[in-house]
mmCIF file of the N, C-alpha and C atoms, coordinates in Angstrom:
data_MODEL
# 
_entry.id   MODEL 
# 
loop_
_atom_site.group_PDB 
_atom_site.id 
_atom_site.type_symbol 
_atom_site.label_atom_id 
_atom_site.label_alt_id 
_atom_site.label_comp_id 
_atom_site.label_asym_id 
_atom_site.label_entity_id 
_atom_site.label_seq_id 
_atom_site.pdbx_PDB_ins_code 
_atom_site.Cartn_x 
_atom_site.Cartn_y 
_atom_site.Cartn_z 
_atom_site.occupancy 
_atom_site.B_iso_or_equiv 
_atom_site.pdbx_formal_charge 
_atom_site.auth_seq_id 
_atom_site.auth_comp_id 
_atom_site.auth_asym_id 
_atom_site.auth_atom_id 
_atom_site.pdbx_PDB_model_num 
ATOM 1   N N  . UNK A 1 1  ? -203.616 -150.770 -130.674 1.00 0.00 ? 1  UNK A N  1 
ATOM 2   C CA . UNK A 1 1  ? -203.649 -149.952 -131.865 1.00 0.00 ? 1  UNK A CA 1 
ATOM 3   C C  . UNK A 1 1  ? -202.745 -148.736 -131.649 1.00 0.00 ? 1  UNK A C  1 
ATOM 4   N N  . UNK A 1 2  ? -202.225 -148.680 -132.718 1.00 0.00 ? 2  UNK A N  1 
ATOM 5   C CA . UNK A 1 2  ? -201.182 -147.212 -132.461 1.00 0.00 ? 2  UNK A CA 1 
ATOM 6   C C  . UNK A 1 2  ? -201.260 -146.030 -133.488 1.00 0.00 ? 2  UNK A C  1 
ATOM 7   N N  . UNK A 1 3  ? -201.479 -145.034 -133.326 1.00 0.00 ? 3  UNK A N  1 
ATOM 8   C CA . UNK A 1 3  ? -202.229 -144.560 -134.137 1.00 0.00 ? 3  UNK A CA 1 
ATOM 9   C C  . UNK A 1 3  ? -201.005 -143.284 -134.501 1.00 0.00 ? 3  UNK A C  1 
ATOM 10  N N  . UNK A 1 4  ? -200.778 -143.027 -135.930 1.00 0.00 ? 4  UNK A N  1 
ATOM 11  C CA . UNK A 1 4  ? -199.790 -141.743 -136.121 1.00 0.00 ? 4  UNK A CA 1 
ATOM 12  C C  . UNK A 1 4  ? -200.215 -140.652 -136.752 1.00 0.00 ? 4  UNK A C  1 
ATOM 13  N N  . UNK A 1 5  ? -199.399 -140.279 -135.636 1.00 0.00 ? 5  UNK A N  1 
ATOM 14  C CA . UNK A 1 5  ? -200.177 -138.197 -135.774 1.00 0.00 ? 5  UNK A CA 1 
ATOM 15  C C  . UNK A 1 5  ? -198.258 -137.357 -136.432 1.00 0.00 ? 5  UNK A C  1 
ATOM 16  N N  . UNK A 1 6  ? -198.635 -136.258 -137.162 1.00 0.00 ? 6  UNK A N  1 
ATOM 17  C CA . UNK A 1 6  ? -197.811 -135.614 -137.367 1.00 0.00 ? 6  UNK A CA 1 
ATOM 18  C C  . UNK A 1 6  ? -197.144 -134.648 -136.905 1.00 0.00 ? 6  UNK A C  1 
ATOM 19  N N  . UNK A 1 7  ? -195.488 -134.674 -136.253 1.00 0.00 ? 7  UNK A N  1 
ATOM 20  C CA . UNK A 1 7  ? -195.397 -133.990 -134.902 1.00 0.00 ? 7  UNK A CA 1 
ATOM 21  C C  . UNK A 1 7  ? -195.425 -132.075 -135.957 1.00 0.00 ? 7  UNK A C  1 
ATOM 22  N N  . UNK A 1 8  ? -196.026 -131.954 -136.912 1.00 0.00 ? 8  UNK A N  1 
ATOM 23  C CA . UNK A 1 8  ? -195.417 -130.642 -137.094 1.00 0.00 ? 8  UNK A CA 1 
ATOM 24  C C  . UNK A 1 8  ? -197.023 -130.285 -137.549 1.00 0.00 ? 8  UNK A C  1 
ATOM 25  N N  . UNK A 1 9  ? -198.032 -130.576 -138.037 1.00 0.00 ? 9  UNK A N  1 
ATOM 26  C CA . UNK A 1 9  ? -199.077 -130.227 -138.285 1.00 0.00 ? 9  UNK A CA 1 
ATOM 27  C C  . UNK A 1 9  ? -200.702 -130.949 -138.077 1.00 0.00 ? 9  UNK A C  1 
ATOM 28  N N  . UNK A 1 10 ? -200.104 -132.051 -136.874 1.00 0.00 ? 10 UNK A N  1 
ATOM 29  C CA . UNK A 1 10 ? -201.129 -132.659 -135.814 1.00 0.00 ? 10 UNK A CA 1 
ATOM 30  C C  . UNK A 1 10 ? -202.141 -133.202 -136.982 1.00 0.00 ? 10 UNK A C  1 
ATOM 31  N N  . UNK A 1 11 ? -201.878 -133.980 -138.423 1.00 0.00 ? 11 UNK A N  1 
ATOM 32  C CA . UNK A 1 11 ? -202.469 -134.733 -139.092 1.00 0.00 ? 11 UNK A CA 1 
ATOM 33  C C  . UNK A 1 11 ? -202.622 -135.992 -138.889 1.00 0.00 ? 11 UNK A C  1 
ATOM 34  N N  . UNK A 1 12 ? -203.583 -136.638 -138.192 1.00 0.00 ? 12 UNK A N  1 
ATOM 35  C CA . UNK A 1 12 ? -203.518 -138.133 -138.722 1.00 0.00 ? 12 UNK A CA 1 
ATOM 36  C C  . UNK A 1 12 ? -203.051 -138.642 -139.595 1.00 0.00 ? 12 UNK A C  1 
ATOM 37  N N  . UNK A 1 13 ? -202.594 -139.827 -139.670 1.00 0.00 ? 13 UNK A N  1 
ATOM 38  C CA . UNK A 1 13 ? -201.780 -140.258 -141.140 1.00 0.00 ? 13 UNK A CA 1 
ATOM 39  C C  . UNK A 1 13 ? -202.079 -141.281 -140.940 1.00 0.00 ? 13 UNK A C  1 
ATOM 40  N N  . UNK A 1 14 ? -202.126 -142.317 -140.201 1.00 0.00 ? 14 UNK A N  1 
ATOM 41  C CA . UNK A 1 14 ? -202.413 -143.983 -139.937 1.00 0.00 ? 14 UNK A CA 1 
ATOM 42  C C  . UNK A 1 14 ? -202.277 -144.268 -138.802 1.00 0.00 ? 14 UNK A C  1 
ATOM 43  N N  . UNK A 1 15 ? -202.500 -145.218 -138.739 1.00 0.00 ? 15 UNK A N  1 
ATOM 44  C CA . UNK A 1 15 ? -202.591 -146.746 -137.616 1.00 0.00 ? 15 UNK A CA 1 
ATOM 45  C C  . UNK A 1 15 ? -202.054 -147.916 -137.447 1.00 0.00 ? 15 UNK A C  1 
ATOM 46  N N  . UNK A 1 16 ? -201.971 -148.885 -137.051 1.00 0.00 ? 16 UNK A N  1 
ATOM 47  C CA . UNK A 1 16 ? -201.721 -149.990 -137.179 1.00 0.00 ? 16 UNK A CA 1 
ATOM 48  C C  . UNK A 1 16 ? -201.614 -151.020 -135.992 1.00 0.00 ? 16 UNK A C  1 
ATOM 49  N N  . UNK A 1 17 ? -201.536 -151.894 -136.096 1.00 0.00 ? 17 UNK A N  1 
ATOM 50  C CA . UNK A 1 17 ? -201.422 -152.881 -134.790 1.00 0.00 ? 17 UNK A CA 1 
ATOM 51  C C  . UNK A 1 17 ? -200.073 -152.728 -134.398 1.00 0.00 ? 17 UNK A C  1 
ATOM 52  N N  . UNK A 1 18 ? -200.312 -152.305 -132.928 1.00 0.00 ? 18 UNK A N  1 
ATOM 53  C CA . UNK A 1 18 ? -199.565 -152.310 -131.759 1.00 0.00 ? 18 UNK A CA 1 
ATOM 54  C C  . UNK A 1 18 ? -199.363 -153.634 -131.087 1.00 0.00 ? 18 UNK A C  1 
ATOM 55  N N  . UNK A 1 19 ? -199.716 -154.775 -131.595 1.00 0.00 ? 19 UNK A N  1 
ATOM 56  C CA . UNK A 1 19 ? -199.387 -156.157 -131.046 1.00 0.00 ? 19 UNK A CA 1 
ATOM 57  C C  . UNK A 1 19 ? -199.470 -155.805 -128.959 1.00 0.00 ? 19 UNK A C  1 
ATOM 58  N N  . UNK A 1 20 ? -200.676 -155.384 -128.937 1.00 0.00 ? 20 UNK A N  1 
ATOM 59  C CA . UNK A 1 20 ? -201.024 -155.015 -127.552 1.00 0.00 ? 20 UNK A CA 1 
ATOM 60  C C  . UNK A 1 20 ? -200.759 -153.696 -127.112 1.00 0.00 ? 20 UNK A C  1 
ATOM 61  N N  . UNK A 1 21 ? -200.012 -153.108 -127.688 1.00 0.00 ? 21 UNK A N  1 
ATOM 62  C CA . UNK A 1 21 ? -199.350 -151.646 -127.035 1.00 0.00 ? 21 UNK A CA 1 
ATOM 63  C C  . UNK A 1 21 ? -200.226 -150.693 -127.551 1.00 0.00 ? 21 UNK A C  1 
ATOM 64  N N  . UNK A 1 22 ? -200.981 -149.613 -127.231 1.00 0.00 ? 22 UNK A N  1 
ATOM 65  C CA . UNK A 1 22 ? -201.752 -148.592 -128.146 1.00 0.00 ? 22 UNK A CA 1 
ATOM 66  C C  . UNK A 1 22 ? -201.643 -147.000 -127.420 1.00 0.00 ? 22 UNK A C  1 
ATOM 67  N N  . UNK A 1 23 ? -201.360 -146.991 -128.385 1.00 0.00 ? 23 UNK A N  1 
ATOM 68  C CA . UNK A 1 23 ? -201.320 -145.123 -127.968 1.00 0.00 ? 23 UNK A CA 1 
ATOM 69  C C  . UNK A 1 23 ? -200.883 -144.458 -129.322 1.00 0.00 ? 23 UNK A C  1 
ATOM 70  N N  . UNK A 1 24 ? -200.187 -142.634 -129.241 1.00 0.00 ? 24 UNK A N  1 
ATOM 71  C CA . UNK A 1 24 ? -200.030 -142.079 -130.532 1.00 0.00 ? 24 UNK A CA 1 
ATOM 72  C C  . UNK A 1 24 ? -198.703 -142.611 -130.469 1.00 0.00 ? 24 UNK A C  1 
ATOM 73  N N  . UNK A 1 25 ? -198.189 -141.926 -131.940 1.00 0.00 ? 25 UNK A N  1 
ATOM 74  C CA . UNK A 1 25 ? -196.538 -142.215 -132.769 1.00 0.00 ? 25 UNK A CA 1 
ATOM 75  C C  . UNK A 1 25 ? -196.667 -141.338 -133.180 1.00 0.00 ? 25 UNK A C  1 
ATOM 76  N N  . UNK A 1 26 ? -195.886 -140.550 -132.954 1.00 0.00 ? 26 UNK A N  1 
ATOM 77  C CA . UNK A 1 26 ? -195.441 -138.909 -134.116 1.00 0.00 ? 26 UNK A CA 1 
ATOM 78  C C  . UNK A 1 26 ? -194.806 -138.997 -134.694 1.00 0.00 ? 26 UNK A C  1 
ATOM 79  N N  . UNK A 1 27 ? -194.928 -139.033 -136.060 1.00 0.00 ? 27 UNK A N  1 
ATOM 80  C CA . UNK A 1 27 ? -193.914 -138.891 -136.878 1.00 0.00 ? 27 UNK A CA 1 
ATOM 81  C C  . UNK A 1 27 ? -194.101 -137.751 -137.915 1.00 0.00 ? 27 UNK A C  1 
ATOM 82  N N  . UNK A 1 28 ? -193.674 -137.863 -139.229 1.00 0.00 ? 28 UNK A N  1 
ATOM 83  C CA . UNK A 1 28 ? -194.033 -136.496 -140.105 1.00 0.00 ? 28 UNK A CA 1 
ATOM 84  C C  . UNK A 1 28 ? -194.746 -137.089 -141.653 1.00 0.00 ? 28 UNK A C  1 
ATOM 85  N N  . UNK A 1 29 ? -195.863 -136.184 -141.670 1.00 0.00 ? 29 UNK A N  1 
ATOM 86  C CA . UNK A 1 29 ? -196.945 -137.192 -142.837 1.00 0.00 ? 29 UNK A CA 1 
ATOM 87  C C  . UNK A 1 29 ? -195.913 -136.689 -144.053 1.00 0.00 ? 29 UNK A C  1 
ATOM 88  N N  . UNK A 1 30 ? -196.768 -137.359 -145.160 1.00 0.00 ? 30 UNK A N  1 
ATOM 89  C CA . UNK A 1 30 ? -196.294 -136.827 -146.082 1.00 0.00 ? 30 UNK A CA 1 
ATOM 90  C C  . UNK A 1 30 ? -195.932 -135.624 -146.842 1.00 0.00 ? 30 UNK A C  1 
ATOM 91  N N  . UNK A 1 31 ? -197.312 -134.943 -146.689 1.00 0.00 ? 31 UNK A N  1 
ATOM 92  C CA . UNK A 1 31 ? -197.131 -133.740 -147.171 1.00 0.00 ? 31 UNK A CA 1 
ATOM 93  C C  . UNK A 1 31 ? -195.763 -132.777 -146.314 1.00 0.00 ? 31 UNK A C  1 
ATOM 94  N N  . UNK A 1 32 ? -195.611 -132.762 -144.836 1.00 0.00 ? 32 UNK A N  1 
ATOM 95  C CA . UNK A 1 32 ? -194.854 -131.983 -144.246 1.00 0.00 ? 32 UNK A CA 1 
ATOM 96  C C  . UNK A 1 32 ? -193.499 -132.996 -144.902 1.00 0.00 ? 32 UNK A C  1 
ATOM 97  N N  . UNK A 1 33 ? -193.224 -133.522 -145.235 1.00 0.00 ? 33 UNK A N  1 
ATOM 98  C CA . UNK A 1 33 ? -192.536 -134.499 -145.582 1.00 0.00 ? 33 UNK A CA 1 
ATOM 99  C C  . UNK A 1 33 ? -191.801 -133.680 -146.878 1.00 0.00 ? 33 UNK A C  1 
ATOM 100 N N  . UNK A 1 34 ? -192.595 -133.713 -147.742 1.00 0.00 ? 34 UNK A N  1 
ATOM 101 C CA . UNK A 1 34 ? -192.207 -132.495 -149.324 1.00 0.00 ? 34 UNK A CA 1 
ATOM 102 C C  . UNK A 1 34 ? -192.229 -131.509 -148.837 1.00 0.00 ? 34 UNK A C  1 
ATOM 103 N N  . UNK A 1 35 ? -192.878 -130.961 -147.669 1.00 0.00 ? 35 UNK A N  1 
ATOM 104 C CA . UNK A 1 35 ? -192.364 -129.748 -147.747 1.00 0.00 ? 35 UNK A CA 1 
ATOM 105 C C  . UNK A 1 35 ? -191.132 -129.340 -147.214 1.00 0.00 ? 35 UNK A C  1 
ATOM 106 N N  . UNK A 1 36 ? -190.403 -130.094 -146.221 1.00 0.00 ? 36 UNK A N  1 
ATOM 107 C CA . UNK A 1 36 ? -189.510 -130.161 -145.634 1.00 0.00 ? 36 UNK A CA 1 
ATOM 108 C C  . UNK A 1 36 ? -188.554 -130.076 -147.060 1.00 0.00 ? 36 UNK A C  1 
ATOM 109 N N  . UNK A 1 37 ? -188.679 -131.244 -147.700 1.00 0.00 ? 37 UNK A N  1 
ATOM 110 C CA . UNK A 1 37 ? -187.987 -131.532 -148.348 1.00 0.00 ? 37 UNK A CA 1 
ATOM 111 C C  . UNK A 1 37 ? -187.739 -130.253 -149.672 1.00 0.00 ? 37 UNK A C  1 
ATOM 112 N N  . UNK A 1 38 ? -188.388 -129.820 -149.784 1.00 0.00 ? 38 UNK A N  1 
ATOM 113 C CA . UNK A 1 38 ? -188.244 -128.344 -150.901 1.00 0.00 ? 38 UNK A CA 1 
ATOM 114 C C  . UNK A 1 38 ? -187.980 -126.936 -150.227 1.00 0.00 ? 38 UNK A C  1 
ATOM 115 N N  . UNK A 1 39 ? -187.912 -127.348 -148.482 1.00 0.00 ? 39 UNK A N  1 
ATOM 116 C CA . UNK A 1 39 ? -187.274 -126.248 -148.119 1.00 0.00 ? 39 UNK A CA 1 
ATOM 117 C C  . UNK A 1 39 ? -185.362 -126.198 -148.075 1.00 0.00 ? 39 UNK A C  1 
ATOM 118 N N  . UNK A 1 40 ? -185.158 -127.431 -147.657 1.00 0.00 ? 40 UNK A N  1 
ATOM 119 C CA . UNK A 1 40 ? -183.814 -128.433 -147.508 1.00 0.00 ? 40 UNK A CA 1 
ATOM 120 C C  . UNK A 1 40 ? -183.520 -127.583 -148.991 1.00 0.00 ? 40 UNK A C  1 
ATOM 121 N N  . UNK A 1 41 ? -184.036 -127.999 -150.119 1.00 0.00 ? 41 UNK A N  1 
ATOM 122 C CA . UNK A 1 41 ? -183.405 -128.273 -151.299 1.00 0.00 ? 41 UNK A CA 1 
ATOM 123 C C  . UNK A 1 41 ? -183.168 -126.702 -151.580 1.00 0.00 ? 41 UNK A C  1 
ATOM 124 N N  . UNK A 1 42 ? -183.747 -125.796 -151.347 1.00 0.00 ? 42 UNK A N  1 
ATOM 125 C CA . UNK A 1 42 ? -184.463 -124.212 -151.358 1.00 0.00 ? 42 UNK A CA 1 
ATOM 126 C C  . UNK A 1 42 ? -182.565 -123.661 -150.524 1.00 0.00 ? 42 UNK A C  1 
ATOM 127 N N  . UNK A 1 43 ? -182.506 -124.163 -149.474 1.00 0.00 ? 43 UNK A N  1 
ATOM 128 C CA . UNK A 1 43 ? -181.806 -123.783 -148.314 1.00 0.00 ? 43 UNK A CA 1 
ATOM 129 C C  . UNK A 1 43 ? -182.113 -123.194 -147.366 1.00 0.00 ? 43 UNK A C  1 
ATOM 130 N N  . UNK A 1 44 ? -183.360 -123.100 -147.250 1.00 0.00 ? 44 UNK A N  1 
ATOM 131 C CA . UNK A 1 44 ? -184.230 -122.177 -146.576 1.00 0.00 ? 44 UNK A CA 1 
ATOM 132 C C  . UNK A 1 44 ? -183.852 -122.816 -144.773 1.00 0.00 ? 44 UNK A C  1 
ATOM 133 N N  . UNK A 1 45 ? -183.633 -121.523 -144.114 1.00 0.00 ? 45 UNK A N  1 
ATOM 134 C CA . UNK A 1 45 ? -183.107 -121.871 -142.604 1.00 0.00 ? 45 UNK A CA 1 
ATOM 135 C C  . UNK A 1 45 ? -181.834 -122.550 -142.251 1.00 0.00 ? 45 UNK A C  1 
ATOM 136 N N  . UNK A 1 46 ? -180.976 -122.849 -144.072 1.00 0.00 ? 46 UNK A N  1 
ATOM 137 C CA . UNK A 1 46 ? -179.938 -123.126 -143.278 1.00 0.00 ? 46 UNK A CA 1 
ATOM 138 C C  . UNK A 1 46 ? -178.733 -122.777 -142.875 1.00 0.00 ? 46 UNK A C  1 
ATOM 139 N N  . UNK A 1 47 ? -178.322 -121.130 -142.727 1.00 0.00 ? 47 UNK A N  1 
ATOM 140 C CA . UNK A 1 47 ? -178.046 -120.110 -142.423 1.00 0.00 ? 47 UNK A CA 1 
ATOM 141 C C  . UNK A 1 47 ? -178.832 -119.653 -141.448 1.00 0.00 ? 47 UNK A C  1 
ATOM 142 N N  . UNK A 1 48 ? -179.849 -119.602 -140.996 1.00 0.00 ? 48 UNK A N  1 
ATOM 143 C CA . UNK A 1 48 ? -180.446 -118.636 -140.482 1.00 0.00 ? 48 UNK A CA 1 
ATOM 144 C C  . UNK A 1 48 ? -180.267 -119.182 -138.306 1.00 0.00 ? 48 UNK A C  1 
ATOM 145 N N  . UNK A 1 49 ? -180.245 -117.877 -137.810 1.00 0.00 ? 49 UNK A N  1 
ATOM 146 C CA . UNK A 1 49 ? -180.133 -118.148 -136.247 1.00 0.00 ? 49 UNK A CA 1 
ATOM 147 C C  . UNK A 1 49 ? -181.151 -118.594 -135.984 1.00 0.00 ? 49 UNK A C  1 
ATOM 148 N N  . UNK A 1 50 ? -182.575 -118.626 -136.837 1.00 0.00 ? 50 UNK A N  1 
ATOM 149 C CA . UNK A 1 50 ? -183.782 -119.373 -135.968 1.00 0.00 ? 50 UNK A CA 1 
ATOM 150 C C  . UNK A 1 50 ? -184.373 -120.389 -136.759 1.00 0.00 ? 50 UNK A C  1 
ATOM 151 N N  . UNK A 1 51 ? -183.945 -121.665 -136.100 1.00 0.00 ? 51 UNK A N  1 
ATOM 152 C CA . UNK A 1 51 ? -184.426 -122.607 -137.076 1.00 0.00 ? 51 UNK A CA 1 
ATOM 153 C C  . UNK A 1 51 ? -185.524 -122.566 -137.249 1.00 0.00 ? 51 UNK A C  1 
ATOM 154 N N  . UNK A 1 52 ? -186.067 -123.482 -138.210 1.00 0.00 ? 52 UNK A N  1 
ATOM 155 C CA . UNK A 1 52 ? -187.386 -123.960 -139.047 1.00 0.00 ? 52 UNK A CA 1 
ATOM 156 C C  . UNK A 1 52 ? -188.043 -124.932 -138.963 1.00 0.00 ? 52 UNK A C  1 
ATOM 157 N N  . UNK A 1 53 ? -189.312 -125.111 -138.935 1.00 0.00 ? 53 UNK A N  1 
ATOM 158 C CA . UNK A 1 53 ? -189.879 -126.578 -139.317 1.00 0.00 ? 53 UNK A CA 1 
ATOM 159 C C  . UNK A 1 53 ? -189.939 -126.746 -140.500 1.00 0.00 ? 53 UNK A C  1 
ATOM 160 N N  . UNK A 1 54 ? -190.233 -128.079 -141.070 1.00 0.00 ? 54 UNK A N  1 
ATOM 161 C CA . UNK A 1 54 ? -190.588 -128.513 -142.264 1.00 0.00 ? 54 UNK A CA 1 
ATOM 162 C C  . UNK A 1 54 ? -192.012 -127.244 -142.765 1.00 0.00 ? 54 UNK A C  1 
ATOM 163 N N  . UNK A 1 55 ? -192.793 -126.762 -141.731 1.00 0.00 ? 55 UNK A N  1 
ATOM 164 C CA . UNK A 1 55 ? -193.614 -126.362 -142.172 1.00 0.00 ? 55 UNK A CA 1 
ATOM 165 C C  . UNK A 1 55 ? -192.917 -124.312 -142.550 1.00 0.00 ? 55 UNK A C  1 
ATOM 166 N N  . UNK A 1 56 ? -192.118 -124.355 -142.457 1.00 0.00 ? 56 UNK A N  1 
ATOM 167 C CA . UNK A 1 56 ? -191.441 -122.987 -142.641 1.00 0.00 ? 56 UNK A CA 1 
ATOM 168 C C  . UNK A 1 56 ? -191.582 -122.353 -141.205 1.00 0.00 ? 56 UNK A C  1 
ATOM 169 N N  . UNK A 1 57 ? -191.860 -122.595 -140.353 1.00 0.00 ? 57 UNK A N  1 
ATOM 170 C CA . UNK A 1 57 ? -192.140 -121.607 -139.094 1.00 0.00 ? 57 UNK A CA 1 
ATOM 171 C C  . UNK A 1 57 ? -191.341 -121.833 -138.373 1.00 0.00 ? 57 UNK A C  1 
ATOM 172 N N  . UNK A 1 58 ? -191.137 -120.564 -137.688 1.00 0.00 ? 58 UNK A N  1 
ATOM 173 C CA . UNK A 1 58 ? -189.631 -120.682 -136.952 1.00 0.00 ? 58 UNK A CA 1 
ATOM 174 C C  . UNK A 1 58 ? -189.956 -121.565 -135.764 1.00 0.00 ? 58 UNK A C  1 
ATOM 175 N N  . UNK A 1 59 ? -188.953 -122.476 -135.118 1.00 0.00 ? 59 UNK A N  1 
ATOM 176 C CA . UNK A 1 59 ? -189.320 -123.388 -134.159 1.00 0.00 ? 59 UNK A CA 1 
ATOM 177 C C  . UNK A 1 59 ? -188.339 -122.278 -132.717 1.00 0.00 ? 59 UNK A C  1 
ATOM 178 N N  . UNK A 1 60 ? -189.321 -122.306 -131.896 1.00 0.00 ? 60 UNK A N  1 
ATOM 179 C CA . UNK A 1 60 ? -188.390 -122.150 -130.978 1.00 0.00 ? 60 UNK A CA 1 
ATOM 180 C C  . UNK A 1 60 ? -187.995 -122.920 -129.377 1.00 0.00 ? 60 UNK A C  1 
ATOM 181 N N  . UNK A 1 61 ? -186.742 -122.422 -129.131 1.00 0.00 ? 61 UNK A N  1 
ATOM 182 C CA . UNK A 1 61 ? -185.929 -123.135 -128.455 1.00 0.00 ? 61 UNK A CA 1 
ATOM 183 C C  . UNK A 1 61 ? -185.489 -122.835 -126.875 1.00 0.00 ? 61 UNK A C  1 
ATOM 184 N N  . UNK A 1 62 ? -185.357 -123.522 -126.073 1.00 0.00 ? 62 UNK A N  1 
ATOM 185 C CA . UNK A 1 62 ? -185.410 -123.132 -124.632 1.00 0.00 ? 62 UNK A CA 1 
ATOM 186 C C  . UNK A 1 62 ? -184.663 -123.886 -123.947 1.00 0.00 ? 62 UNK A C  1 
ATOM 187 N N  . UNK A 1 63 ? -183.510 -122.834 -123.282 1.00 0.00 ? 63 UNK A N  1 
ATOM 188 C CA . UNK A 1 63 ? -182.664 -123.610 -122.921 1.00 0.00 ? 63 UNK A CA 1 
ATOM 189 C C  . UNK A 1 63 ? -181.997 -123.015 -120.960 1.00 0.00 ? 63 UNK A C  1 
ATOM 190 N N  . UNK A 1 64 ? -182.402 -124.272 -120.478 1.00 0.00 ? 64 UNK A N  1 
ATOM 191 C CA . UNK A 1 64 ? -182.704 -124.016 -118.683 1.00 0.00 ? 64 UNK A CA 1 
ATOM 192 C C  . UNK A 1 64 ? -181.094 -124.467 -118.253 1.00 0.00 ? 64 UNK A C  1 
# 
């Protein structure tokens, strides 16, 4: 069973058969999904030096 969680606001969203394999899948539910998508459309972060998540919060970055 493989079960998907949302890598930006840790929502369950579904499951499904893993044809033997089981663990999580991150991907992005729906809702972070529109919201992404009305920030994109907005322009929001895309100018800006600190990027964004779909969820508006600045993501930050680390670099070794």
């Amino acid at each position: 069973m493989l079960v998907s969680v949302c890598m930006f606001c840790k929502v369950l969203y579904g499951s499904k058969s893993g044809n033997g394999v089981s663990g999580i899948s991150h991907g992005i539910c729906p809702a972070c999904e529109t919201n992404a998508l009305e920030l994109l459309e907005q322009g929001v972060g895309a100018d800006a030096s600190i990027p964004l998540s779909p969820l508006g919060k600045a993501v930050a970055h680390v670099t070794v």
